[in-house]
C-alpha positions in Angstrom: 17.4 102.8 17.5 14.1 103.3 15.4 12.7 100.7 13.4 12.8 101.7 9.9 9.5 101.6 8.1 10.5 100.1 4.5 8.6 101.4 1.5 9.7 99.3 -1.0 8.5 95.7 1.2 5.4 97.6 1.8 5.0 98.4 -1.9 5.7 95.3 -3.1 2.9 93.6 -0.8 0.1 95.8 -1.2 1.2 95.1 -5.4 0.5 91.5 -4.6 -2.9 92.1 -3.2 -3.4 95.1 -5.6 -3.0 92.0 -8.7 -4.9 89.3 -6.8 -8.1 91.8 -7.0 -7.7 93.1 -10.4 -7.7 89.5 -11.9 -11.0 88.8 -9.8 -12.1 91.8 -11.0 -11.4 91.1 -14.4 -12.9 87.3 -13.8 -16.1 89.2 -13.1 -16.4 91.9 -15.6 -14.2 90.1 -18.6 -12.9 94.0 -18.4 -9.7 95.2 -16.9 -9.2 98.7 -15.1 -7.5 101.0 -17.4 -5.3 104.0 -16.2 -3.9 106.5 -19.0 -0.9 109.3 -18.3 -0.5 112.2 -20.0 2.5 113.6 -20.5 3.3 116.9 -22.3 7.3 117.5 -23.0 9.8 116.1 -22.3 10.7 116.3 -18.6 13.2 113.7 -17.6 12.0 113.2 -14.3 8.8 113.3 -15.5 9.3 111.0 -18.0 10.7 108.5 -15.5 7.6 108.4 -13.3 5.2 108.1 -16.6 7.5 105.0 -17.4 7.7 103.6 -13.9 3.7 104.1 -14.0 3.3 102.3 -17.1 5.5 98.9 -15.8 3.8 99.1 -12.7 0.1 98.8 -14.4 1.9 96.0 -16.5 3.1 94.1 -13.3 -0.4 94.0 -11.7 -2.1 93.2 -14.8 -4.1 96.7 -15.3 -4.7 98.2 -19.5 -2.3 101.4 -19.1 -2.2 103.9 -22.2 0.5 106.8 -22.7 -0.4 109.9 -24.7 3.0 111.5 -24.9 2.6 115.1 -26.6 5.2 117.8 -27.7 6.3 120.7 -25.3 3.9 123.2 -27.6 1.0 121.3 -27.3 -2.0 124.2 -27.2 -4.5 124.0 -24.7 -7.1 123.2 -27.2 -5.2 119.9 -27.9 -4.4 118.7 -24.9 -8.5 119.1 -23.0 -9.8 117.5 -26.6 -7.4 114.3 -25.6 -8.9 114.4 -22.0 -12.2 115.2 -23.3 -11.8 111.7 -25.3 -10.1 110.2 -22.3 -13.0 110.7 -20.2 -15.4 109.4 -22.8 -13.6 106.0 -23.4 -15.2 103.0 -21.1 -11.3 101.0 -21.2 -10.1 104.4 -19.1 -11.1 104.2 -15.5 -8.1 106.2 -14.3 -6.8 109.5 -16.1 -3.2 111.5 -14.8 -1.9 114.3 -16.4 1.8 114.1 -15.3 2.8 117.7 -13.8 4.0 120.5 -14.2 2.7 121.3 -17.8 4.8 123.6 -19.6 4.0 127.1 -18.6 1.6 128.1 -21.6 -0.9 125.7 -20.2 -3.5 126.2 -17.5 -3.0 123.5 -14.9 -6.1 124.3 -13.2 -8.1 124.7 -15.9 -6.8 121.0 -17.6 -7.6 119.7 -14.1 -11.2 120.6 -13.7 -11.5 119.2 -17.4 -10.5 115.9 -16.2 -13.9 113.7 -15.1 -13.9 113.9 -11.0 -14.7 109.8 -11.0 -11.6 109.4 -13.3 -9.4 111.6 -11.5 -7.1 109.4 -9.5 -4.5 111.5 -8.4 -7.4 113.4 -6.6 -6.5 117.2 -7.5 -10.4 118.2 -8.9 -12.0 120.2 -6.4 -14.6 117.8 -6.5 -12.8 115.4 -5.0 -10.7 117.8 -3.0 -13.9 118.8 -0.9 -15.0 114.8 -0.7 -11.8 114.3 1.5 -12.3 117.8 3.3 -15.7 116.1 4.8 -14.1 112.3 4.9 -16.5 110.9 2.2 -13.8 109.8 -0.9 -13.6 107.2 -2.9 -9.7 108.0 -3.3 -6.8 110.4 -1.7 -3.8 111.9 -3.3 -1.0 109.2 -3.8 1.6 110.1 -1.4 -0.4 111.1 1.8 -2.8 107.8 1.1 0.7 106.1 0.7 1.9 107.5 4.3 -1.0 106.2 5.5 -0.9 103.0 4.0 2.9 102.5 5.5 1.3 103.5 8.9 -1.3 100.9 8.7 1.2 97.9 7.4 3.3 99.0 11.1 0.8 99.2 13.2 1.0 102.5 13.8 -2.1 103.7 15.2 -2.1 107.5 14.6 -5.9 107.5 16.6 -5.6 110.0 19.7 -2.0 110.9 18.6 -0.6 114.8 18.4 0.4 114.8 14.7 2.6 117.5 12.9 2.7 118.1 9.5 5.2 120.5 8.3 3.9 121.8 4.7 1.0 122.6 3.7 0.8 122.0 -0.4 -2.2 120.9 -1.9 -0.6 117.5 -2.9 0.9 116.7 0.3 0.5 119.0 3.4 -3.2 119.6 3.5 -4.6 116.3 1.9 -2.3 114.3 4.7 -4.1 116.6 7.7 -7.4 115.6 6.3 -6.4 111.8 6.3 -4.7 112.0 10.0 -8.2 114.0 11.3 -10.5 110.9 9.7 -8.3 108.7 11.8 -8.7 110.8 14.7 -5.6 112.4 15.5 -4.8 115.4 16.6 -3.4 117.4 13.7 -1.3 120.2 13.7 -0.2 122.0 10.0 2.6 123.8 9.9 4.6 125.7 7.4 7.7 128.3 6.5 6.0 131.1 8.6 5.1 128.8 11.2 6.5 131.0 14.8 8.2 128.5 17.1 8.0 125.7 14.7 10.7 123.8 16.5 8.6 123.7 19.9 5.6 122.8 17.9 7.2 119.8 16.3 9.0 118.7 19.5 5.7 117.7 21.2 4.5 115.8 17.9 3.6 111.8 18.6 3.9 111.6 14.5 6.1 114.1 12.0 5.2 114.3 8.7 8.1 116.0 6.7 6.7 117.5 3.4 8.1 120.9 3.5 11.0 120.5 0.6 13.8 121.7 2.4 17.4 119.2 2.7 17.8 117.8 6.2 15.2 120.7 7.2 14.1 118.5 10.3 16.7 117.9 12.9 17.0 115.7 15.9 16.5 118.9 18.0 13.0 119.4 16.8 12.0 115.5 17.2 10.6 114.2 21.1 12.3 110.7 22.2 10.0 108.0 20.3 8.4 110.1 17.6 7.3 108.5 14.7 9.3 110.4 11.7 8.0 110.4 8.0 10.1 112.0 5.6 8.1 112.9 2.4 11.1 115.3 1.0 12.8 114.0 -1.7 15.7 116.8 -2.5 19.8 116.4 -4.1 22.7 118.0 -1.7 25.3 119.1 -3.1 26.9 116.4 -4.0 23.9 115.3 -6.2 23.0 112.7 -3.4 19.6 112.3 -2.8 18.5 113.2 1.0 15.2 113.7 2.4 13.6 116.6 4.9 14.9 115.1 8.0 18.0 114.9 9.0 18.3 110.9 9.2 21.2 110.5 10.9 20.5 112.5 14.0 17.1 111.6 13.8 17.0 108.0 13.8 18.5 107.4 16.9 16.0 109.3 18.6 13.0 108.0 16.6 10.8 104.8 17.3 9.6 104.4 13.3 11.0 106.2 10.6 11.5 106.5 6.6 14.3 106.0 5.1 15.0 108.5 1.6 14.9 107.0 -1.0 13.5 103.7 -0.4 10.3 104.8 2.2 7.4 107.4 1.2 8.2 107.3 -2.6 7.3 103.8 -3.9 4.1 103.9 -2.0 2.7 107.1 -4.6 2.6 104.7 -7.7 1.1 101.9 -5.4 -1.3 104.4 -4.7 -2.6 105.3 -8.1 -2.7 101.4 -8.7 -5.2 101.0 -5.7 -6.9 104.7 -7.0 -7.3 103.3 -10.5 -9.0 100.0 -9.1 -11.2 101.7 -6.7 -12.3 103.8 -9.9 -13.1 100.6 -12.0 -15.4 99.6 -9.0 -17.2 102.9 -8.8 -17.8 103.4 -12.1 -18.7 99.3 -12.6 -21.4 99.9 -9.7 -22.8 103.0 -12.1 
């Protein structure tokens, strides 16, 4: 029976610590970090995560601003509100919530955004700073899987890890992580031949491939650590992760539970990105 790893109870005390340093840091500066999310239509689920970001700042005492624009927003518009974003000394932290609506240029509204503001780490200049293991911050959710493996004692150093995706917010970002921690990293993906052998000699699965119950107790060695990053809605409109918990979790020695394990860690995350941020750009 594997001890499940618990998102939420991590969450909450890295929160704790997370407000215990921002009001030092605020005792020391008389200035408190400021994080601001854009948001450009009206996405639901979008609009969920930009509130939940907004309560969170509130609950460990950071400034938080939301610039919520219309669907049509032009281009124009929305890099002149970044533009002023970066420019303003209360904004340490800037997220543009995605996906924009199609008409916009995601990469193009990325590289606008300043690289030491850019907490959700997407800017290829801080994309190559975690490439050679010199970053200030890491994308939310792999910095959040490792944040859950650290509060377990879970010590990925020497270990044969398997990531299966390879997106640019989860998949690689998570390999570059595990290799600064010394493990042995292995990436695979949809075309990946033999997956199932692959994954079956993993110490540590990381799950991030988008796909309902796409890992099954089959593909997972006796004692595996299991981290399901897959957040997807069967049929019955229940959510369910990329693992197949069930027949996983007898097999497993940690794993996540979905919901309730990876996902409250990413806006944790971009709490401890946007006070990192504060620190950098105090120091400059």
């Amino acid at each position: 029976m594997a001890i499940l790893i618990d998102g939420k109870e991590t969450a909450k005390a890295v929160r704790e610590k997370i407000h215990s340093e921002v009001e030092a840091f605020a005792a020391e500066t008389g200035k408190r970090p400021g994080l601001a999310v854009v948001i450009v239509g009206e996405d639901p689920a979008s609009q969920v995560y930009v509130r939940n970001k907004h309560k969170a700042c509130a609950e460990v005492g950071m400034y938080s601003e939301v610039h919520e624009l219309p669907a049509d927003t032009d281009e124009e518009t929305l890099l002149s509100l970044i533009a002023r974003l970066n420019a303003d000394e209360k904004i340490n932290g800037i997220l543009v919530q995605l996906p924009l609506p199609k008409h916009l240029d995601e990469k193009k509204v990325i590289l606008a955004i300043d690289p030491k503001k850019d907490v959700d780490a997407f800017h290829p200049v801080n994309v190559g700073k975690i490439m050679i293991g010199d970053f200030t911050f890491a994308p939310c959710t792999p910095a959040g899987v490792m944040e859950l493996l650290h509060h377990y004692g879970i010590d990925v150093c020497g270990k044969h890890c398997v990531i299966i995706g390879r997106s640019n917010i989860v998949g690689k970002p998570q390999a570059m992580l595990m290799l600064k921690e010394n493990a042995t990293v292995t990436v695979c993906h949809s075309r990946t031949v033999g997956l199932a052998d692959i994954v079956r000699g993993a110490d540590i699965v990381v799950a991030a491939v988008g796909r309902p119950k796409f890992v099954t107790a089959e593909m997972v060695k006796d004692g595996a650590v299991v981290v399901d990053v897959g957040i997807n809605r069967t049929a019955e409109g229940k959510l369910c992760g990329d693992v197949d918990f069930d027949a996983v979790e007898p097999k497993a020695s940690y794993i996540t539970p979905v919901p309730g394990g990876v996902g409250p860690m990413t806006i944790t995350m971009l709490l401890k990105n946007t006070l990192a941020a504060a620190r950098e750009q105090l120091k400059k």
